[in-house]
C-alpha positions in Angstrom: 10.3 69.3 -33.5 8.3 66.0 -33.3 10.6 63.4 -34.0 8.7 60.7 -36.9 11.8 58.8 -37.8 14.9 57.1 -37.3 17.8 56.0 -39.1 21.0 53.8 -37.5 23.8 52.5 -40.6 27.3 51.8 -40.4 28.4 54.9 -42.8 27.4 58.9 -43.3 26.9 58.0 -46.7 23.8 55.3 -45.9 22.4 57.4 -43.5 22.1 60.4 -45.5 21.0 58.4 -48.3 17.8 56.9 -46.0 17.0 60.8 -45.0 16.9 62.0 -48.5 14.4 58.9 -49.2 12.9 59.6 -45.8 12.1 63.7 -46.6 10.8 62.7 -50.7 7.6 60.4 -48.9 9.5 57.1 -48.9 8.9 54.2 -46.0 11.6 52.4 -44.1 11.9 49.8 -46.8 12.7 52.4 -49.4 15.3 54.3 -47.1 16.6 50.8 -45.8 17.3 49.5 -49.4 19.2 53.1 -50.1 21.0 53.0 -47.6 22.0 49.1 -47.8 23.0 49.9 -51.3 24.8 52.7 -50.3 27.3 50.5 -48.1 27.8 48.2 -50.6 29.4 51.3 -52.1 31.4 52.7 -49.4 32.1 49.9 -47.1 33.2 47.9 -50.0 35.7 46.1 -47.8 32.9 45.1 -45.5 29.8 44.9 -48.1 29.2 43.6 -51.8 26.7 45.2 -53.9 26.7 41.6 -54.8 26.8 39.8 -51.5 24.3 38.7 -49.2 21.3 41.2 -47.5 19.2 39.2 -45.1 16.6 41.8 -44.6 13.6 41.7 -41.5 10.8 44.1 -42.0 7.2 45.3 -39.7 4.3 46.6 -41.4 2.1 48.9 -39.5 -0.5 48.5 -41.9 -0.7 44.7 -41.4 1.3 44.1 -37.8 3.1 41.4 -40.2 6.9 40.7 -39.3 8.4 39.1 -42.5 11.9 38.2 -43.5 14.1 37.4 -46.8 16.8 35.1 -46.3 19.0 37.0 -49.1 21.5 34.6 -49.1 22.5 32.6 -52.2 23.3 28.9 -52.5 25.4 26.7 -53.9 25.8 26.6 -57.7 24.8 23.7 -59.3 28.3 22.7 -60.2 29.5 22.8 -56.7 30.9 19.0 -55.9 31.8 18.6 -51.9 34.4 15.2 -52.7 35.9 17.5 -55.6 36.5 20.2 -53.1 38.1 18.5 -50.2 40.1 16.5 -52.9 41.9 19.5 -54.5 42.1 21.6 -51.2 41.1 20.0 -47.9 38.7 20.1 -45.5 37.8 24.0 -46.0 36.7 26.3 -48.8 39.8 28.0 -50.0 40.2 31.8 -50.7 39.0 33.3 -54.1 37.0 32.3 -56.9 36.0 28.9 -56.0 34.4 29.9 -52.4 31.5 32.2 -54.7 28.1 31.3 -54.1 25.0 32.7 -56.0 24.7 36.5 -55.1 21.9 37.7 -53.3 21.8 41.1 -52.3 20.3 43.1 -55.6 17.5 40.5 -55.7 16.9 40.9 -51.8 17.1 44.7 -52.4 14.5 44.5 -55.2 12.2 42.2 -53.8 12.0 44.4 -50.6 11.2 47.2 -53.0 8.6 45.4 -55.3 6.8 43.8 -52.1 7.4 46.7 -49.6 8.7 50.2 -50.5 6.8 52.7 -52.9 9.9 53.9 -55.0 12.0 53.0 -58.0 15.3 51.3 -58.2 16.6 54.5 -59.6 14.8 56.8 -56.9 16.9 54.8 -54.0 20.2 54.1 -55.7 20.9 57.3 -56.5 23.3 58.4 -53.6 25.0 54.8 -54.3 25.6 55.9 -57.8 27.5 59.0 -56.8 29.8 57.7 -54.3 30.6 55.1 -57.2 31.3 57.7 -59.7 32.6 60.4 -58.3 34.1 58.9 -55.3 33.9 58.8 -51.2 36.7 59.9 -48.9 38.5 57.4 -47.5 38.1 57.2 -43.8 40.3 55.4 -41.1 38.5 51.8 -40.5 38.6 51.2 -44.5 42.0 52.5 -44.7 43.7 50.4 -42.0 41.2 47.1 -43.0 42.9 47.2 -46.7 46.5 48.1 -45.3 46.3 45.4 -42.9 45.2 42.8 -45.5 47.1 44.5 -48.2 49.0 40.7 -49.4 45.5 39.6 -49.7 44.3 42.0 -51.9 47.7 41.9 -54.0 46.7 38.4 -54.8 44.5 39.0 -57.2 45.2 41.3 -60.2 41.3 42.1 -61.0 40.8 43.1 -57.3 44.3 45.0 -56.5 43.4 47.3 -59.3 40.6 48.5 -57.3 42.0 47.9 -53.7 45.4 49.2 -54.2 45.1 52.1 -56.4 48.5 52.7 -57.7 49.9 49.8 -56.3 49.1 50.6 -52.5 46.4 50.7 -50.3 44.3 53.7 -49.9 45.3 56.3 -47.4 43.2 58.0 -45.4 41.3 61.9 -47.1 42.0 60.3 -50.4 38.9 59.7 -52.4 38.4 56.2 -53.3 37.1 55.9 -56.8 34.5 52.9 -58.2 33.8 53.5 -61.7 32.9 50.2 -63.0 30.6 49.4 -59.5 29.1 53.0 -60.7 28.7 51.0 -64.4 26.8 48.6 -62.7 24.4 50.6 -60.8 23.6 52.5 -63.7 23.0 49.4 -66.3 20.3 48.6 -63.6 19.1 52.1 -63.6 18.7 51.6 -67.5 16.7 48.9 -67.6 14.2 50.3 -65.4 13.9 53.0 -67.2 13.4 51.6 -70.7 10.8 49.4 -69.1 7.5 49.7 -70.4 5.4 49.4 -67.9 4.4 50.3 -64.1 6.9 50.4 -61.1 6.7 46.6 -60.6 8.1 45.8 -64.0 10.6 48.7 -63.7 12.1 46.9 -61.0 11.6 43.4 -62.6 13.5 44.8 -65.3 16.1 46.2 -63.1 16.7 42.7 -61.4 16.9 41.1 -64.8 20.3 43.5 -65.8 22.1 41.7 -63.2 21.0 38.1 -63.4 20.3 37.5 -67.0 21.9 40.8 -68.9 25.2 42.8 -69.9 26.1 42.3 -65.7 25.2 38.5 -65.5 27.0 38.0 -68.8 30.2 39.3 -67.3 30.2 37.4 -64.2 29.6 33.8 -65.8 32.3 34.8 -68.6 35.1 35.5 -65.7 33.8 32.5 -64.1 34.1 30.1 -67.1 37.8 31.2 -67.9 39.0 31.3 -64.7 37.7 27.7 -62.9 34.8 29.5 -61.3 31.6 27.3 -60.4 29.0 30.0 -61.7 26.7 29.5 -64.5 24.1 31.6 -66.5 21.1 29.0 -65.0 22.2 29.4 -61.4 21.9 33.1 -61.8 18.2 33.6 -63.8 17.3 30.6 -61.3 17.5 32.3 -58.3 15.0 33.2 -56.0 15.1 35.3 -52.7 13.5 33.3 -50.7 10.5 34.5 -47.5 11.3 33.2 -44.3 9.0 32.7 -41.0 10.8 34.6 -38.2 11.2 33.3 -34.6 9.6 35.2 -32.0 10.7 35.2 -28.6 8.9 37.3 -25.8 12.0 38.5 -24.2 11.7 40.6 -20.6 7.5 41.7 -21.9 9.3 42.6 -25.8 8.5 40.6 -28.5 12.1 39.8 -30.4 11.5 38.6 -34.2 14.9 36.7 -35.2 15.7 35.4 -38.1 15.6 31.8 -38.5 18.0 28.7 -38.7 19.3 29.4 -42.3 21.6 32.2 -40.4 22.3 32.9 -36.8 19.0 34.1 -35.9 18.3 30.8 -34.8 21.0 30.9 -32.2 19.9 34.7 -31.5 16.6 33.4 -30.7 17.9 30.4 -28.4 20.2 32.6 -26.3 17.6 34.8 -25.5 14.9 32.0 -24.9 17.5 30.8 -22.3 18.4 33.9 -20.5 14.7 34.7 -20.4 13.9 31.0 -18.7 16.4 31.8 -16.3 14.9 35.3 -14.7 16.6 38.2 -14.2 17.9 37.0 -11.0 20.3 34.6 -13.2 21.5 37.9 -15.3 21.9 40.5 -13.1 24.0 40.4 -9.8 24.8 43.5 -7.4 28.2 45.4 -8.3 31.4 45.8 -5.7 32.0 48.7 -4.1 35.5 48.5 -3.8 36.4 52.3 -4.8 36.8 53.3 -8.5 34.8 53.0 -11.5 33.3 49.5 -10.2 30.0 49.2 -11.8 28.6 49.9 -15.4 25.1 51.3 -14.5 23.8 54.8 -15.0 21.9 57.3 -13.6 19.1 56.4 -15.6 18.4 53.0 -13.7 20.1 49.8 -12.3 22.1 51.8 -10.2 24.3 49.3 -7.9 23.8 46.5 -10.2 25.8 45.0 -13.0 25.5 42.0 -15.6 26.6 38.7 -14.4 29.0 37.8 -17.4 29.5 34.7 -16.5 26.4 33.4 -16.4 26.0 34.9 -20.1 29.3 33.6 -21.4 28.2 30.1 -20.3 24.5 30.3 -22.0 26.4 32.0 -25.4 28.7 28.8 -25.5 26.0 26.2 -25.2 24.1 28.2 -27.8 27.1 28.0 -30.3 27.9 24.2 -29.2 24.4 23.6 -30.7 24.6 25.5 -33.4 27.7 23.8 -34.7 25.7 20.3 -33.8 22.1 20.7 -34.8 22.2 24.3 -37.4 22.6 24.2 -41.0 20.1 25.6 -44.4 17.3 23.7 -42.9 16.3 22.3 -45.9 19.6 19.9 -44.8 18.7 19.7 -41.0 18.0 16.7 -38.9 16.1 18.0 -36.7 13.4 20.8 -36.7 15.0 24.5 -36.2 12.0 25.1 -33.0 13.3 22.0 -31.3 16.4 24.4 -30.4 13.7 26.8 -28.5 11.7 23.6 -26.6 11.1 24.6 -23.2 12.6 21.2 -21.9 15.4 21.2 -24.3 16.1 25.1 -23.1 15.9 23.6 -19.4 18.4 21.1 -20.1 20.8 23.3 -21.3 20.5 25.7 -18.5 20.8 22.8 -15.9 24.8 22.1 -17.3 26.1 25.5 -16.4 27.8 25.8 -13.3 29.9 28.0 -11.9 33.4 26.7 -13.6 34.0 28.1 -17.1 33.2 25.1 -19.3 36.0 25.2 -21.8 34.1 23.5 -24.6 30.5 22.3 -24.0 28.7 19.7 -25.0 27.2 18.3 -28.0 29.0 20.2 -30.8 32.1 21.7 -29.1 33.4 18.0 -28.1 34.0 16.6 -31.2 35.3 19.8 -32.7 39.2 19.8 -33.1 40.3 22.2 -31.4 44.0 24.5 -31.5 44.8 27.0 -34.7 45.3 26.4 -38.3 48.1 28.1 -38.4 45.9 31.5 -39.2 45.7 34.4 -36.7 42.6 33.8 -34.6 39.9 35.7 -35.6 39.7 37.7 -31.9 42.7 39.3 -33.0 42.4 39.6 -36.2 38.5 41.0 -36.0 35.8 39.7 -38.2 36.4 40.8 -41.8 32.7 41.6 -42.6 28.9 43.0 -42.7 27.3 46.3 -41.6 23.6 47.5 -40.8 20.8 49.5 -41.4 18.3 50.1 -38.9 15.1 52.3 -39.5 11.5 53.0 -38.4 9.5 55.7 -40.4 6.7 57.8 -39.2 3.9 55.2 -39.9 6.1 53.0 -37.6 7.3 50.4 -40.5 10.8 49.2 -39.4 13.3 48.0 -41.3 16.5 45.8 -40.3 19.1 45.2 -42.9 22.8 43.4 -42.4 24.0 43.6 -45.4 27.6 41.5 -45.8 30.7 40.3 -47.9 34.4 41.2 -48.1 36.6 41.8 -51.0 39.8 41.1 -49.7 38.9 37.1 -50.2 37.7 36.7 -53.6 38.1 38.0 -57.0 36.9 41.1 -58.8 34.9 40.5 -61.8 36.6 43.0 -64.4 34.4 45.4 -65.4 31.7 45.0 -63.1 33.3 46.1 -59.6 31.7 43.1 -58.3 33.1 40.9 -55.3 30.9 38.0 -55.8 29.6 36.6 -52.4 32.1 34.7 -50.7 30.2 33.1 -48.3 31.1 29.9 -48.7 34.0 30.3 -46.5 31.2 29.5 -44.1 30.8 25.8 -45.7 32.8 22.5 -45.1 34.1 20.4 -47.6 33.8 17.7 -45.9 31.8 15.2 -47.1 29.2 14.0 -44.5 29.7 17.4 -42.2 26.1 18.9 -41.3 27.3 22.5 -43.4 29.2 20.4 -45.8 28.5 22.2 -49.2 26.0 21.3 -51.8 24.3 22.4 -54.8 21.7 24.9 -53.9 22.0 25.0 -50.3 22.7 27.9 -48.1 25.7 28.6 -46.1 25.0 28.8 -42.3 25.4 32.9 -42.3 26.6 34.5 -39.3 24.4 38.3 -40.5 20.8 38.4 -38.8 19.0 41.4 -38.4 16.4 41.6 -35.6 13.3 43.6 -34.6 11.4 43.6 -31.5 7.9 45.0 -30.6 6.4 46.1 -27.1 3.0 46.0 -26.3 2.0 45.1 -30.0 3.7 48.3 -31.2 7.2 48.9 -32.8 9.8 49.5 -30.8 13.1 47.9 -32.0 15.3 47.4 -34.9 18.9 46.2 -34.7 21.8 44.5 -36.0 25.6 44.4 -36.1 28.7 43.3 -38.4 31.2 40.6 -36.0 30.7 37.2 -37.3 30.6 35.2 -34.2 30.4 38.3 -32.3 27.1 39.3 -33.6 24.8 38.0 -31.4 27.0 38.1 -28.4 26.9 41.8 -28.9 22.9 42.3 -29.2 22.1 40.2 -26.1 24.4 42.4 -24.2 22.4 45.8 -25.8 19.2 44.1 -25.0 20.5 43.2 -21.3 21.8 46.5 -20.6 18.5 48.3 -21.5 15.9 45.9 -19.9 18.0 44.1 -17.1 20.0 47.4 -15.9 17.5 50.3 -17.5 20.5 51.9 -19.3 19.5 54.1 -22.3 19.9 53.2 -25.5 23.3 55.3 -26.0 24.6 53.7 -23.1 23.7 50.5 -23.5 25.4 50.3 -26.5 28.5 51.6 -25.5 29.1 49.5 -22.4 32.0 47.1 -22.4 31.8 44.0 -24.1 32.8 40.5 -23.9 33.0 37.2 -26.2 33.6 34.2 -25.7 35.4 32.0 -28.7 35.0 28.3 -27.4 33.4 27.0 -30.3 34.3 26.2 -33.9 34.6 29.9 -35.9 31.7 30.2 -38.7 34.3 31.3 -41.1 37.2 28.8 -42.6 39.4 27.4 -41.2 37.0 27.2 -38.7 39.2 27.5 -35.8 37.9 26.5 -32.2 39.8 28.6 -28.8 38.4 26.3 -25.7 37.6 28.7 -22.4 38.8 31.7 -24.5 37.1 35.0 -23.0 37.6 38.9 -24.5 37.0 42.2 -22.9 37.1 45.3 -24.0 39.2 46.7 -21.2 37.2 49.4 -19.9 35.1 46.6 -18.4 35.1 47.6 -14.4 38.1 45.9 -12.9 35.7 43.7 -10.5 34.0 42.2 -13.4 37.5 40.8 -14.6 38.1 39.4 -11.1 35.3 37.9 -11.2 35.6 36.1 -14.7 39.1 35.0 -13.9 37.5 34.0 -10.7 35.2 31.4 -12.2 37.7 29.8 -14.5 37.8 31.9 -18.0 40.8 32.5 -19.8 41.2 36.0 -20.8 42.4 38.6 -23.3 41.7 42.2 -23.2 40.7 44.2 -26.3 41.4 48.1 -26.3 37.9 49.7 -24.9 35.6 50.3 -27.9 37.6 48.4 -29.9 35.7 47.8 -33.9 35.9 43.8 -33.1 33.8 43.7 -30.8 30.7 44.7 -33.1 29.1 47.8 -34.2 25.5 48.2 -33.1 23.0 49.9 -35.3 19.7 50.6 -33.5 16.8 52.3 -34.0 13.9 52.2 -31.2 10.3 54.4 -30.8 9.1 53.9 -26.5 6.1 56.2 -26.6 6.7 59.8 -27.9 10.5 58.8 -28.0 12.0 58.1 -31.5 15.8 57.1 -30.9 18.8 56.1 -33.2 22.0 55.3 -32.3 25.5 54.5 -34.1 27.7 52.3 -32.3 31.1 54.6 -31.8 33.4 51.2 -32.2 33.1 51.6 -36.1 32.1 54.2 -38.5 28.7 54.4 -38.3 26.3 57.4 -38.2 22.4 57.8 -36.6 19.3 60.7 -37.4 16.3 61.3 -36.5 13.7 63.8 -37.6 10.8 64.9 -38.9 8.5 63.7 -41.9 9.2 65.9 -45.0 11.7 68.3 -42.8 14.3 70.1 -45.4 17.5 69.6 -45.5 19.4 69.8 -42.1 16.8 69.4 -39.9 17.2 66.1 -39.2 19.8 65.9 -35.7 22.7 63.7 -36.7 25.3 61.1 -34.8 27.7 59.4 -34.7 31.3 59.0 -35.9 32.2 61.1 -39.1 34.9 59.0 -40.8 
């Protein structure tokens, strides 16, 4: 069998969903969007249905890379002195930390602009696990037992979360009925449009942010101190993005831009890049035991210099907190953070002493804890993925985000409204202070990648801070050390945390290194060695990311599921039958 396609998400469910699409004639965008909706269904304690969906898409027909920012702003009512007056210098938990929701517009515009199919032709596997239910596996079962106060807080989301009072355990099936009502009004209004497959969908879009479903969310809002209005939601626009292109080891790497983290994806890797492999890649010890990371496949002898890496990553995040914001706010221009002299510059300050908290936007970040379990032991309560390239080579990248465990539940609706603002300040006169209509700085950002002008990459990962650290290390092990794909992904990882956390309170933990602790024991030496203080995570451990990739290198079509979380991968054949796609990954 010829393998046409691939498909990487962080559930069974998505993945199946994008095959069905896949095998009925639909492109990536179509099989991308069912499966993104999809997780907003059964990762519901990762994903909203109304969150955020920053979405990066190729078109073989055109070469074009485009991307949609799917992130909402601030509503209009949103007053930063008013915040920090009533609570402080960060957005507290529930209703208040709502910003616009983005993802069914996102989802619909990549549709209209993009895909061939119908809102109802893509949601339909969404629907289901809605209505009738999904089985609950053991990452959503322990994430809701180990937040379970959180989710007790608030009466509109325990009744979900905590069916019967408690959280759910694992081979129960988890029931959404009024998400499923949701889905469906959508499905409606498509289908009483009159009209072609454009106004379908326009029609579809309209249920949520002017009808019955927009009606409900600004009613909750008004009676319970929420910021939403009826104008902030018909008002809002997806809005097209340029992408930042970095020729990485001879691959072309489109990141997203400064309005998420693809700006600092995009820096890291302009600065490893600058540096040569020489800089990245040192020879392993041979001291007996498992001492080296490489495979078979290539890079035999040789292993990633993590230091080095670690030290470029927390320069990266000490600009980001100084220079990166919705650049319609920023002071200077988002490409100044890729100048080859600026780049140089920042290379030139690491050393080979762990710095604990670079310069410029580390040093005037308090650091210490809030009070709040840091984040690198707590993991990163958010996001999943969907990677896939179709037959004609189209690729779509998806990372599609927003908890439930930190907001309310809007009755009736099954809707956790996007709670990123617990990625703004209210602090009046901070560079991601919040304001009406601007953006959070979100930590999601999908990439794609080409080589020789073809397609050959997409990828993302849930983390937070962790995200990008975990794609550079992918990208590393399979161009520096010629690791497969497979094996690339599940190497050991590390992260640094010396830098103010995206998410409130915004902690900062100065010369604080992980590892998963399957990392060769000489690698550890050596980090101690150079000055880093360090933790160990279990080996594969869920926090430190959960790679989706898919990836075409000649007559090669691969997909993999990272085996830290609960994703699943396939690939197969245009317009195969059921089961001949091969599938895997992780069955929760």
């Amino acid at each position: 069998m010829t393998e046409t396609w691939a498909v990487a998400s962080g559930h069974p469910v998505a993945t199946r969903a994008a095959e069905r699409v896949l095998r009925l004639g639909g492109n990536a965008v179509d099989a991308g969007v069912a499966a993104g909706l999809a997780l907003g269904v059964v990762q519901p304690d990762l994903v909203s249905i109304a969150g955020v969906a920053p979405i990066i898409m190729y078109d073989a027909s055109t070469g074009e890379v485009t991307s949609q920012d799917g992130v909402g702003g601030w509503p209009a009512a949103a007053d930063v002195c008013v915040m920090q007056r009533d609570h402080g210098n960060h957005v507290p938990e529930g209703i208040l930390r709502s910003v616009i929701p983005a993802a069914p517009a996102s989802w619909i515009k990549a549709l209209a602009e993009k895909g061939t199919m119908r809102f109802g032709d893509v949601v339909e596997d969404a629907i289901r696990a809605a209505r009738d239910g999904f089985e609950v596996y053991p990452l959503f079962a322990d994430f809701i037992a180990s937040r379970e106060r959180k989710y007790a807080r608030f009466p509109s989301t325990a009744e979900i979360f905590l069916p019967g009072g408690k959280p759910p355990k694992v081979g129960e099936t988890f029931v959404q009925r009024d998400l499923a009502w949701t889905l469906e009004q959508m499905v409606a209004a498509e289908t009483a449009a009159i009209g072609d497959r454009l106004v379908g969908l326009a029609a579809a879009r309209a249920a949520f942010y002017e009808g019955p479903i927009a009606e409900r969310i600004v009613a909750f809002h008004s009676e319970n101190g929420g910021l939403l209005t009826a104008r902030d939601l018909k008002n809002y626009r997806v809005r097209d993005e340029p992408t930042l292109a970095v020729t990485f080891r001879g691959v072309q790497v489109h990141c997203c831009g400064a309005w998420c983290q693809g700006i600092s994806m995009a820096q890291a890797l302009a600065m490893i890049e600058a540096a040569g492999k020489n800089a990245t890649v040192k020879p392993a010890a041979r001291t007996g035991g498992n001492t080296d990371t490489d495979s078979d496949t290539g890079g035999q002898g040789r292993q990633l210099d993590l230091h080095f890496i670690l030290e470029v990553l927390k320069r990266v995040f000490a600009d980001r907190e100084a220079y990166v914001t919705d650049p319609d706010f920023m002071k200077i221009a988002p490409e100044a953070l890729l100048d080859s002299a600026f780049i140089m510059s920042r290379l030139a300050t690491i050393g080979e002493r762990s710095d604990p908290l670079p310069l410029p936007g580390c040093a005037s970040a308090a650091s210490g804890a809030s009070g709040e379990p840091p984040v690198y032991r707590e993991g990163c309560a958010d996001t999943s993925h969907v990677s896939v390239i179709d037959a004609e080579g189209n690729i779509f990248s998806a990372t599609p985000s927003d908890p439930s465990y930190d907001t309310l539940v809007i009755p009736g609706t099954g809707l956790s409204i996007s709670s990123r603002g617990s990625q703004s300040r209210s602090i009046p006169g901070h560079l991601n202070a919040l304001a009406p209509g601007k953006r959070p700085r979100l930590t999601p950002n999908p990439i794609l990648a080409l080589k020789d002008g073809k397609p050959w990459l997409a990828m993302g990962t849930p983390g937070g801070d962790v995200q990008v650290q975990a794609m550079i290390q992918v990208l590393l092990n399979m161009l520096d050390l010629g690791h497969s794909p497979q094996q690339a992904v599940a190497a050991p990882r590390v992260a640094t945390y010396a830098f103010p956390g995206s998410f409130a309170p915004h902690d900062v933990h100065p010369n604080q290194v992980l590892y998963e602790d399957d990392l060769p024991r000489d690698q550890v030496t050596a980090l101690a060695a150079h000055g880093h203080d360090l933790e160990a995570w279990p080996p594969l451990t869920w926090k430190a990311g959960g790679i989706c990739l898919a990836l075409r290198d000649g007559t090669n079509t691969i997909a993999v599921a990272d085996p830290r979380r609960a994703g699943t991968s396939a690939v197969g054949s245009e317009n195969t039958g059921p089961g001949a796609a091969t599938r895997k990954g992780v069955t929760p």
